[in-house]
N, C-alpha and C positions, 0 to 999 in steps of 0.2 A: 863308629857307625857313620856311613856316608847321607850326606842331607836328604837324597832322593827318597832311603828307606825310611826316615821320618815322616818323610813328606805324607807316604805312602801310608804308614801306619797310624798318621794323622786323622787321612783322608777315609782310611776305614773306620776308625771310630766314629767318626764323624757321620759316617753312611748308616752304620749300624743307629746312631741316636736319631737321625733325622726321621729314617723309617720307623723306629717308636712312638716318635713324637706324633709324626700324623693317622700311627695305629691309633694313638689313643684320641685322636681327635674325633675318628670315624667312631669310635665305640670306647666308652670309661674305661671297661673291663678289660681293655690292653694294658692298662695301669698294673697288673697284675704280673706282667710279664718285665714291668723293667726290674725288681729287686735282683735278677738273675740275669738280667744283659749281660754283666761282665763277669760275673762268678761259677756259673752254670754251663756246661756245651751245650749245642742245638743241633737239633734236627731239623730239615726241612720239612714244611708243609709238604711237599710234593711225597719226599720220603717216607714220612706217616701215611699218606694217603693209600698209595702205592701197598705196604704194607698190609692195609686197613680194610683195600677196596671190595675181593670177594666176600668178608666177612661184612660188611655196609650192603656190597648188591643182594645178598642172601639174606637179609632181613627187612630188606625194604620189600621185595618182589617175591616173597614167601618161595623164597630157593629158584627164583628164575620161573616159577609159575606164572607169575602177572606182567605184563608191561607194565614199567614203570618210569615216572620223568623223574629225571636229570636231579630237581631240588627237594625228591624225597629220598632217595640218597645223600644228599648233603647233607640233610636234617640227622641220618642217621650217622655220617662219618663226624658232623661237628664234634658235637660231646666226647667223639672217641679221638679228635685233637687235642681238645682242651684237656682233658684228661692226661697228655701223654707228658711225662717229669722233663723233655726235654724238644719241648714244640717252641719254634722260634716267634709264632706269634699265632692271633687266633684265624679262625679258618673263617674267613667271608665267600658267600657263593657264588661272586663274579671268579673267585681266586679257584674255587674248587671247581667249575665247571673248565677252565681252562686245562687241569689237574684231569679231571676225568677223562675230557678229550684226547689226551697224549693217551692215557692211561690206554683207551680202548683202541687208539692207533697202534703203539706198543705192542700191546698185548691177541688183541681181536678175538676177545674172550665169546663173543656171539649173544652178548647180554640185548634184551627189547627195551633198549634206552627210550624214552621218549623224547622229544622237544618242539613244542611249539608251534602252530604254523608262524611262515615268516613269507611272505607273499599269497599269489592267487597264479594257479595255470591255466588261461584259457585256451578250450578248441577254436579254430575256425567253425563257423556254420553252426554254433551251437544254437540251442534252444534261446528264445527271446528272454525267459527267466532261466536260465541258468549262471548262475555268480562265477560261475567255473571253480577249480579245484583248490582247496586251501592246502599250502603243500607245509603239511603235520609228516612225523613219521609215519602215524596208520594211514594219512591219506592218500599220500603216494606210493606208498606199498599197495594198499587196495585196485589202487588207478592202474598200476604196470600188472598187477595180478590178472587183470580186465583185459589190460593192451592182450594181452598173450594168447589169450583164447580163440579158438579159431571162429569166424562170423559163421554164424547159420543163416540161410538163403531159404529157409524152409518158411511155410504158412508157419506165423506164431501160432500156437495155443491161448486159448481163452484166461485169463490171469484169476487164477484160485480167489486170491484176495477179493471183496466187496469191495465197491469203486468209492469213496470217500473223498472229502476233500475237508482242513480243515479238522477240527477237534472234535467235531462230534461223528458217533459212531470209530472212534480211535484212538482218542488219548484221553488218559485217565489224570494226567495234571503236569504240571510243564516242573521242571529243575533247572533253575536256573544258576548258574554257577559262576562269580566273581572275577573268574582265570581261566584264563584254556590250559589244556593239556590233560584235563581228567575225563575227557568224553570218551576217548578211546578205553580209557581202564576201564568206565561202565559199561561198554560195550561189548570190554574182551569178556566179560562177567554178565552177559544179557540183563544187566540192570532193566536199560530201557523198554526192554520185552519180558521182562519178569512184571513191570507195572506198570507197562503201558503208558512209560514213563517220555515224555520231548524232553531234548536237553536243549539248553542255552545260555551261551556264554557272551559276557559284555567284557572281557577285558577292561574291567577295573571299573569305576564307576558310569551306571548306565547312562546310555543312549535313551533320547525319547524315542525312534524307531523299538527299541527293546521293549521300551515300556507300550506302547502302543499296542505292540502284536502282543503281549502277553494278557492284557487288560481284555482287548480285543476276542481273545480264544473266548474268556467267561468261565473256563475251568480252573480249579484249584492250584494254585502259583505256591513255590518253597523256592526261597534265596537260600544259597549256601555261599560264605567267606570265612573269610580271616577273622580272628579278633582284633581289630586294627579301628584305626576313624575310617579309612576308607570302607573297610567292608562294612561295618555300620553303615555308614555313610550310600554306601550300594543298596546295602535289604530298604534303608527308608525310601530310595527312590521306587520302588516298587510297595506303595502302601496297601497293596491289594493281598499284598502277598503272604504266608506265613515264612518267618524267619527260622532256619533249621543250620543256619551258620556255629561256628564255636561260641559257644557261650562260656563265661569263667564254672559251670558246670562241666563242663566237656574237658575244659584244661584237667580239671583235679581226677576225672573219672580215668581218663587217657594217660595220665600223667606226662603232661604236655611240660617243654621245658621254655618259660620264655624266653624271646630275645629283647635284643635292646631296640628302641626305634625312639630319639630323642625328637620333642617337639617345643617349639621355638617359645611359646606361650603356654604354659601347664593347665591354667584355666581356664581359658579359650577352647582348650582341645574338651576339656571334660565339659564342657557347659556343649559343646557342640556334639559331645558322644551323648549325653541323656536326652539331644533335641531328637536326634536320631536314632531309640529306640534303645540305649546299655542301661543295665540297672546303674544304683549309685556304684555300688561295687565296682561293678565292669568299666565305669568311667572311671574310677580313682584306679585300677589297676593298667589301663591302658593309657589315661594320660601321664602319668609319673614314669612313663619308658618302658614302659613292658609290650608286646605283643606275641599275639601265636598264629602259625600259619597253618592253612590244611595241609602244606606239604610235610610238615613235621608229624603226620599221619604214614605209616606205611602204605602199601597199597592193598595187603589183605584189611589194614585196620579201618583203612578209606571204605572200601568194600562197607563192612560189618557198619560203618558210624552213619552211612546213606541210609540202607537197610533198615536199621532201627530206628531214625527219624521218620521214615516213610510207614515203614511198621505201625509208629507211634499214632502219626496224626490219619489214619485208618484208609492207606492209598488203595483200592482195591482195582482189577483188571477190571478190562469195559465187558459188558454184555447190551446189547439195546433189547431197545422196546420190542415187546410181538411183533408188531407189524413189521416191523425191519427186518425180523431174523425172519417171517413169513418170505419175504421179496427175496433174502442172500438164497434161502434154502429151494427157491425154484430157481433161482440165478443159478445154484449152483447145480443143479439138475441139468440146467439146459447146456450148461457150459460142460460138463460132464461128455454128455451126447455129444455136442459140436468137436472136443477136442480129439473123441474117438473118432469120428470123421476125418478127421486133419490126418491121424496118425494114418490112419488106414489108406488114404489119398498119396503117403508120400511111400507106402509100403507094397514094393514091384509083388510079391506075392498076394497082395489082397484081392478077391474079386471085386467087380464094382458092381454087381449086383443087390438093390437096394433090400434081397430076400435074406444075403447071408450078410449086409452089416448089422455088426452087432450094436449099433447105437440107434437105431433104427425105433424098436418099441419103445422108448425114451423120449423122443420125439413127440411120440402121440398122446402124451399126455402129462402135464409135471404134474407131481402127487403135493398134498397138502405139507405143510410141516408139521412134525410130530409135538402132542401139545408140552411134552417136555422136552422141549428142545432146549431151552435154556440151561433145565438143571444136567443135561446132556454134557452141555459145552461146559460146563462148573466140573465134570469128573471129566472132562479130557485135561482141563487145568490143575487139577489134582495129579496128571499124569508128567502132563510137559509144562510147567506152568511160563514157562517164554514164550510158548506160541501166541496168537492173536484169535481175535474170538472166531474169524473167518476162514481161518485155519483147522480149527476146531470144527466149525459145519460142515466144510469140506471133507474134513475126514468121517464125518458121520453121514454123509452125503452119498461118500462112494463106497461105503460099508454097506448103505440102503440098496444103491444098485446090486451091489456084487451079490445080497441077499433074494435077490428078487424081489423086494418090497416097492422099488420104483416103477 
């Protein structure tokens, strides 16, 4: 045997142990994989994955029906690494998103991956508050959806909607959420218009701004995170609020699997997780190394685990006061008649004779609101329950006209 091939088979062993050594450094549980370093063959991570991936995206994204990010997928292909008799080591999600990336280059399977935003795109000439674009996958897809459309030059129409500003008369309680990346699932699922739900994200532990505007609204505030100190450490910053994050209830309900997340000081962490709101429970299971994330949720299961916390603490759609819905229900009379005008104005066939427009006797008079107009708008949300309550008048608005009741 020539010294070079020693050298060489040296130098592999040698590769092979180093990369062991600092698997287990990142995580104990790599411990597990050296009895079989040298007696066992290997598969690559990438190999499993690859293998693994339609059956991981099919149950994260309930068969391709949901948009889903990037590390609720991971969550579902880990276990089915760890599981496999001849995986070279365990699957981390810096490791698996690289992994998935090829995969979908690869492949170009047409999955609604999600990920993140990672900057801001501004217009020239925008509006004084506009933050400009946070470029997520749904935000920029929405944005060129927009670009594409041809401009209309036309008089606007009168906007259906009541003019609002602010939480009252429009939101029924803010969600605010620990991570980005789950505003678009809610959205692709009209969370936020099933209960009149604001959402908002702090990217990991809050902002005073965050805390500010939420305190600020005066309506009902729900933190959702992780089982971690951080996301503890998140719901306390916001002490106004109710906490609907994972609790060691949710892990056993879910059957959540934890992972490892080592902390330098064991009792430091847990005297800091019960200042900030875990039972004793929740603080001896999170400081000893355990943690659970929401992405270890799929995204029908995310779905369903909102839903039933919101269900729980009794989030109901807005309705206002009489007197508000008095004002929308002539607002929306008059804007009824105005926008038949418009239409008629841009329409080369219409005479302009004020005898044969038909918005004309509308005009002359707005009629009262009907004194059940509220329980009105309670069975159109029985019908469409994501519409908005202005939504709802309006439809019962233009019902009145087309009846001749206006």
């Amino acid at each position: 045997m020539r010294a070079d091939d020693i050298t060489r088979a040296l130098g592999d062993v040698g590769h092979k142990w180093t990369r062991q050594v600092k698997a287990e450094e990142k995580s104990f549980s790599a411990r597990s994989y050296r009895q079989s370093m040298w007696t066992v063959s290997r598969t690559s991570l990438k190999d499993i994955c690859y293998a693994h991936m339609p059956e991981a995206w099919n149950q994260a994204s309930d068969n391709g029906r949901l948009p889903t990010h990037w590390r609720q997928v991971f969550y579902v292909m880990r276990p089915l690494c760890d599981a496999h008799p001849e995986s070279d080591r365990p699957l981390r999600d810096a490791t698996f998103k690289v992994i998935l990336e090829d995969y979908l280059a690869d492949y170009r399977p047409g999955w609604d991956v999600l990920r993140g935003a990672r900057g801001v795109f501004k217009e020239p000439h925008s509006a004084v508050n506009d933050n400009g674009l946070p470029m997520s996958t749904m935000g920029v897809r929405g944005y060129l959806r927009a670009a594409a459309k041809t401009p209309n030059a036309q008089l606007e129409e009168i906007a259906e909607r009541f003019p609002t500003k602010g939480a009252v008369n429009r939101i029924a309680a803010v969600l605010i959420c620990e991570k980005e990346g789950f505003d678009e699932l809610l959205q692709q699922e009209r969370i936020p218009e099933e209960y009149d739900l604001a959402l908002m994200s702090t990217k990991g532990i809050s902002a005073v701004a965050a805390r500010d505007l939420a305190a600020g609204l005066n309506i009902p505030c729900f933190t959702l995170h992780d089982m971690d100190k951080n996301g503890f450490v998140m719901a306390a910053g916001f002490p106004f609020a109710t906490d609907i994050g994972i609790r060691l209830e949710d892990v056993e309900k879910w059957d959540l699997a934890p992972e490892e997340q080592h902390h330098r000081n064991e009792q430091r962490t847990r005297e800091n997780l019960l200042r900030n709101g875990a039972t004793v429970e929740e603080a001896d299971f999170v400081a000893a190394g355990q943690r659970v994330e929401l992405n270890m949720l799929t995204s029908p299961q995310f779905i369903e685990f909102v839903k039933g916390k919101l269900d729980a603490h009794g989030v109901e759609k807005v309705i206002p006061d009489d007197e508000t819905l008095e004002a929308a229900w002539k607002r929306a009379h008059a804007a009824i008649a105005v926008n038949r005008l418009i239409a008629s104005t841009w329409d080369d066939d219409a005479e302009a004779s004020a005898e044969t427009d038909p918005a004309e006797p509308f005009l002359q008079k707005l009629p009262p609101a009907p004194d059940d107009l509220a329980a009105r708008i309670r069975e159109e949300f029985d019908d469409d329950p994501v519409q908005s309550w202005d939504d709802a008048l309006w439809t019962i608005a233009a019902e009145h006209h087309k009846d001749g009741e206006g």
